[in-house]
C-alpha positions as CSV (number, residue, x, y, z in Angstrom):
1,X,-6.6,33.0,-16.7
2,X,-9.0,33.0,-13.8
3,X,-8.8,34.5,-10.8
4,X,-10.5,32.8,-7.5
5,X,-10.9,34.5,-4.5
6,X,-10.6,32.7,-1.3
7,X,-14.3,33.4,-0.7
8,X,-15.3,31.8,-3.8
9,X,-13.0,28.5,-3.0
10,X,-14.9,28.7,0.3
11,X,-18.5,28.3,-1.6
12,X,-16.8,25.6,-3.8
13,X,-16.1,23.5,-0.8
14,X,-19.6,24.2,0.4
15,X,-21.6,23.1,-3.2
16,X,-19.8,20.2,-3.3
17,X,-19.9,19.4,0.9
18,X,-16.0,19.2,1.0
19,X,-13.7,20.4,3.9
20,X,-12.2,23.7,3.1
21,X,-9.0,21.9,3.9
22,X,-9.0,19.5,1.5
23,X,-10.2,21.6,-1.2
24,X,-7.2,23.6,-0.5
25,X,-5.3,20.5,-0.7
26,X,-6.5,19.7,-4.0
27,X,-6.1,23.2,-5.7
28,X,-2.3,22.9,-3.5
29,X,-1.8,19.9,-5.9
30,X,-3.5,21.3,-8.9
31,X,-1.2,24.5,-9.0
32,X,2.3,22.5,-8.0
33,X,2.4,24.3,-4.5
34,X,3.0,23.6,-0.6
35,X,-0.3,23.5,0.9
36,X,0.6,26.4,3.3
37,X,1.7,28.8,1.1
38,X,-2.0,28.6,-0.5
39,X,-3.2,28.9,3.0
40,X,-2.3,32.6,3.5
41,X,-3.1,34.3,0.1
42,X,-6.6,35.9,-0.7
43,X,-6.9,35.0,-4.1
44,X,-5.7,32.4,-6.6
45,X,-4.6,32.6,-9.8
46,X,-5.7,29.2,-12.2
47,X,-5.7,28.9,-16.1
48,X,-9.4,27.9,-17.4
49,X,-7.8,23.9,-17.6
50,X,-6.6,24.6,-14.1
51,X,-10.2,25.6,-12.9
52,X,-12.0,22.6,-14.8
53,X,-10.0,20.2,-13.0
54,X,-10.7,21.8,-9.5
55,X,-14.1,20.9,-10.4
56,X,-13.7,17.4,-11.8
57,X,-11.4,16.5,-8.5
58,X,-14.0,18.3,-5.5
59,X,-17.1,16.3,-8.0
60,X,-14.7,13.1,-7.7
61,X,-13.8,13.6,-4.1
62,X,-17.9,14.7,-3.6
63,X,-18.7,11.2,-4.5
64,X,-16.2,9.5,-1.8
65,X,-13.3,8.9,-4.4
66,X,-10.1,9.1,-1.7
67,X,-7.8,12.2,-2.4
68,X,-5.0,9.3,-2.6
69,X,-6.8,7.8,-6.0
70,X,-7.4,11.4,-7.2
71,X,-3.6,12.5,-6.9
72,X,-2.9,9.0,-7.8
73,X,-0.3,9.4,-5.1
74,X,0.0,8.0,-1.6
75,X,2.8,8.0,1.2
76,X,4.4,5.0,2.9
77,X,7.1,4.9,5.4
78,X,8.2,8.4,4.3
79,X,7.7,7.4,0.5
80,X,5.9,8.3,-2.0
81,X,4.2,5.7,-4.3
82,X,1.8,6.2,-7.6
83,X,-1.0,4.5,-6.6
84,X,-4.1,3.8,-8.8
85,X,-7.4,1.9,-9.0
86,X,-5.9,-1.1,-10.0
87,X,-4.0,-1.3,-6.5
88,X,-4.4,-1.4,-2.8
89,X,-3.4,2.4,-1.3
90,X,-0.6,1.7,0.9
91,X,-1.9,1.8,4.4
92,X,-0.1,3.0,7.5
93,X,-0.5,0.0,10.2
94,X,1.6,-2.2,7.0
95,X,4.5,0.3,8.3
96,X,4.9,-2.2,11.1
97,X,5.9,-5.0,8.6
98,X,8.9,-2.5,7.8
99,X,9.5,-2.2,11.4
100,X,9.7,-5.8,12.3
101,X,11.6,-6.5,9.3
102,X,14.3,-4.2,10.3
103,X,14.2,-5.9,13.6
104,X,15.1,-9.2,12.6
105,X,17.8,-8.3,9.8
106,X,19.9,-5.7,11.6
107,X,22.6,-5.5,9.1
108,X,21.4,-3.4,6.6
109,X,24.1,-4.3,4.1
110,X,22.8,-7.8,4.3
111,X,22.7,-9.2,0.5
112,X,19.1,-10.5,1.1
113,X,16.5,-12.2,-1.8
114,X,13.4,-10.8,-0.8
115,X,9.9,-11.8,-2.2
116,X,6.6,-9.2,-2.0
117,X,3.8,-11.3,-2.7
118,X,1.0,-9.8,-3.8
119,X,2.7,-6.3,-4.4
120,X,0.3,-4.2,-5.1
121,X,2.0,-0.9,-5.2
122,X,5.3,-2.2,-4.0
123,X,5.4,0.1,-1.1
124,X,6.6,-2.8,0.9
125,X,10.0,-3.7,-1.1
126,X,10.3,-0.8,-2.6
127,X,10.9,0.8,0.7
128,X,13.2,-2.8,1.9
129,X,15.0,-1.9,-1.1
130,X,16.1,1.7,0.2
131,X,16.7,0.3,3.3
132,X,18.9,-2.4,2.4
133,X,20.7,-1.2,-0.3
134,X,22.5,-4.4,-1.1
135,X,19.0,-6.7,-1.2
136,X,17.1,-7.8,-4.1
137,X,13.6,-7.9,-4.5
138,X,11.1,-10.1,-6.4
139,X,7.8,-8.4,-6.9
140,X,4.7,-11.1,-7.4
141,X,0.8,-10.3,-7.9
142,X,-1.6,-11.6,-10.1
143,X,-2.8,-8.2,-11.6
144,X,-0.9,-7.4,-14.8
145,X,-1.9,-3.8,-14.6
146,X,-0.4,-3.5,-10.7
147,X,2.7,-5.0,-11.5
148,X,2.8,-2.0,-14.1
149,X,2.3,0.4,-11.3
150,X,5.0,-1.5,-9.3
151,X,7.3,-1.2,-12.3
152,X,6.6,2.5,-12.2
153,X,7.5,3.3,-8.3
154,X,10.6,0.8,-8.8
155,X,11.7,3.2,-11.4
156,X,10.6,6.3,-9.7
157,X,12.3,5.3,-6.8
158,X,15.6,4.3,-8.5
159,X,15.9,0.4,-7.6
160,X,14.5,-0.6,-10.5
161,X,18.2,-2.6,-11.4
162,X,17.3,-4.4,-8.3
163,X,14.0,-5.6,-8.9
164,X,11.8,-8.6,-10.7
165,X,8.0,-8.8,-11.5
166,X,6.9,-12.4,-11.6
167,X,2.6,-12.2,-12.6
168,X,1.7,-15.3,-10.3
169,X,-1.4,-16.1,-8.6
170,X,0.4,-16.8,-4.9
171,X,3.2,-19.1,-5.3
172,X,2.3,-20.5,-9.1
173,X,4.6,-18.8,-11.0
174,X,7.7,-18.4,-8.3
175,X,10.5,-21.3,-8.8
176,X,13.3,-20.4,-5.9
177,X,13.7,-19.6,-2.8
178,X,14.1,-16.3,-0.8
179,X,15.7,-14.7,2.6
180,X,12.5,-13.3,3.6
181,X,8.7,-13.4,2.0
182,X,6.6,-10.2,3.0
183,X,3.3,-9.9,2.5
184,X,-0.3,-7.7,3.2
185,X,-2.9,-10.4,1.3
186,X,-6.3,-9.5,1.4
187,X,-7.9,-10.4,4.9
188,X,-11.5,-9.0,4.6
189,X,-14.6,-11.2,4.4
190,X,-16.9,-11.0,2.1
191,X,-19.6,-10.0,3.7
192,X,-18.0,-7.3,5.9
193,X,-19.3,-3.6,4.8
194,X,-16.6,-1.3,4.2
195,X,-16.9,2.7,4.1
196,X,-17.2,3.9,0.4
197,X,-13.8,5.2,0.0
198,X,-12.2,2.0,0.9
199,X,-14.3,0.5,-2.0
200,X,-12.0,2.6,-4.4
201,X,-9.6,-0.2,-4.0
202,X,-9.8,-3.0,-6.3
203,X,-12.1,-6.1,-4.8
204,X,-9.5,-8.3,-5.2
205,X,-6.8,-6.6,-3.0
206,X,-9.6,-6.4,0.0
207,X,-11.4,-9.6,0.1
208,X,-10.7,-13.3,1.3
209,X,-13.5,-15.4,0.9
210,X,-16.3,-15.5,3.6
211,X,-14.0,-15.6,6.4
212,X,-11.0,-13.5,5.2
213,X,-8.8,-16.1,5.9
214,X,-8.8,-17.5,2.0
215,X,-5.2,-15.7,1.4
216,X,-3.7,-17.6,4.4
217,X,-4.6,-20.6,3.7
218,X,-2.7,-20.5,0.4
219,X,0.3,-18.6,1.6
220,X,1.4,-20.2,4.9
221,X,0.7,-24.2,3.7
222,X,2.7,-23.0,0.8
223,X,5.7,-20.6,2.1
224,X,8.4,-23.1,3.4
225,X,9.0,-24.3,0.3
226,X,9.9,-20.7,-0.9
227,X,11.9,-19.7,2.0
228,X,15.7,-20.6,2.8
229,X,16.8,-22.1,6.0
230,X,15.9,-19.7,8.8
231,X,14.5,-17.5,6.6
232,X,11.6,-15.4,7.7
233,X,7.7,-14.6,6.5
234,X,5.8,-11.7,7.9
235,X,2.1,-10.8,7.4
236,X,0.1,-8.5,7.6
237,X,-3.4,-9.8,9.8
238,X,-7.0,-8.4,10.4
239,X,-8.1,-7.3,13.7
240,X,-9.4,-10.6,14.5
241,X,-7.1,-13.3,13.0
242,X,-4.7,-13.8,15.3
243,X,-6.0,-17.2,16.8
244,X,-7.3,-18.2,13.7
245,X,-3.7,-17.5,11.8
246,X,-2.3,-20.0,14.2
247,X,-5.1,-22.7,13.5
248,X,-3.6,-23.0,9.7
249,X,-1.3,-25.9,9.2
250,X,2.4,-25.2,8.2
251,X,5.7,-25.9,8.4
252,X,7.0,-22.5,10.2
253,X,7.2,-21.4,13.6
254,X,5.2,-18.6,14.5
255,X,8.2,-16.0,16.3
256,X,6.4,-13.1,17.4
257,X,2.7,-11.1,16.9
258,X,3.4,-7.5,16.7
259,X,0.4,-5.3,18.1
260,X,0.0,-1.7,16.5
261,X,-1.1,1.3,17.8
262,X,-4.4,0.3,18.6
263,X,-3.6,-2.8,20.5
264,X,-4.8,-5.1,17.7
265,X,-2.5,-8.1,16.5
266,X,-1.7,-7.1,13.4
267,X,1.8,-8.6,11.9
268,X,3.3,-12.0,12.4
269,X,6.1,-13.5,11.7
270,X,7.3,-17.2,10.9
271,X,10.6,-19.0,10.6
272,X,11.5,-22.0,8.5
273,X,13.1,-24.8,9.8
């Protein structure tokens, strides 16, 4: 057993030029306790396997690994979800496909078919899921190893009875038709520079060809012929897709562009005819 004073946390967070808060979050997750409860003591108490781990998650963190790929944990709408490198952390404007989904199926009994392409985590119907508690929910990527993680928070999150994991590149493994198709595809372009902790996310999950619009192109040509009459598709855009989203040829109508926080355009949604 090892004994840390807060002094000595202090220098750790100084050698390895981390906040002292989110070394305090780390050790917080390292000894199974609220973050404020560490806050107040003086000294901490930490078994020698305890301390080496402190060490290998502030070097980790050090190096501009995200605390959410660390704790392989991330929250979404209120949610947890295991999140790992082999998926995209759920982000907090991808909320506002939750939001909009909500506002066009009121009923939350509604026995709806539901279709995440390019799951990921699963954050998105996973969370439909425990909203409407009568829907069912077919979970598509092309990564193997995320649909394993989506497995795993389907489970964890008790809907896993409700659930199906189709490995399909876009639409080339899905044969019927669904209420509603949701969706965050990659939008970046290839040659825009991201911040180093983004990067922690797999390539595959960020970028779109050298426009970012690659993902679109395949999904909204594509979606009608997945989607029942009137049913809906929602996405997830980049800052500066808006016009260029409506420039792709399809079957749908566009309803509505949902602005977030910041202003920016960032969900749309279409209806099939």
């Amino acid at each position: 057993m090892k004994t840390l004073t807060k002094y000595e946390l202090q220098n750790l967070a100084i050698i390895y030029d981390i906040s002292y808060h989110e070394t305090l979050l780390i050790l917080a997750h390292i000894l199974n306790v609220e973050y404020t409860y560490l806050f107040f003591e003086k000294s901490y108490n930490l078994s020698e396997d305890d301390y080496k781990t402190l060490n290998l998650f502030l070097s980790r963190r050090n190096k501009g690994e995200p605390i959410s790929k660390i704790f392989e944990k991330k929250e979404f709408y209120g949610f947890n979800f295991k999140t790992t490198k082999d998926t995209l952390d759920p982000r907090p404007e991808t909320e506002l496909l939750i939001d909009l989904f909500k506002k066009y199926h009121l009923n939350s009994s509604q026995n709806l078919q539901i279709l995440d392409l390019g799951s990921g985590t699963g954050c998105i119907g996973i969370t439909l899921l425990k909203l409407f508690p009568n829907a069912l929910c077919c979970f598509a990527d092309i990564s193997a190893k995320a649909l394993s993680i989506t497995r795993e928070n389907s489970k964890m999150h008790q809907v896993l009875d409700r659930s199906e994991f189709i490995r399909s590149d876009w639409f080339e493994n899905i044969d019927k038709k669904f209420d509603a198709i949701i969706s965050n595809p990659p939008y970046v372009a290839t040659s825009y520079e991201l911040d180093r902790e983004t990067l922690y996310d797999p390539e595959a999950a960020l970028f779109a060809g050298s426009d970012g619009m690659e993902a679109y192109r395949n999904i909204l040509p594509n979606a009608s012929n997945y989607l029942k009459l009137d049913g809906l598709l929602l996405l997830e855009i980049g800052y500066n897709q808006a016009e260029k989203i409506k420039q792709i040829s399809s079957d749908l109508s566009l309803l509505h562009m949902e602005r977030d926080l910041a202003g920016i355009r960032r969900a749309c949604v279409f209806r099939s005819l």
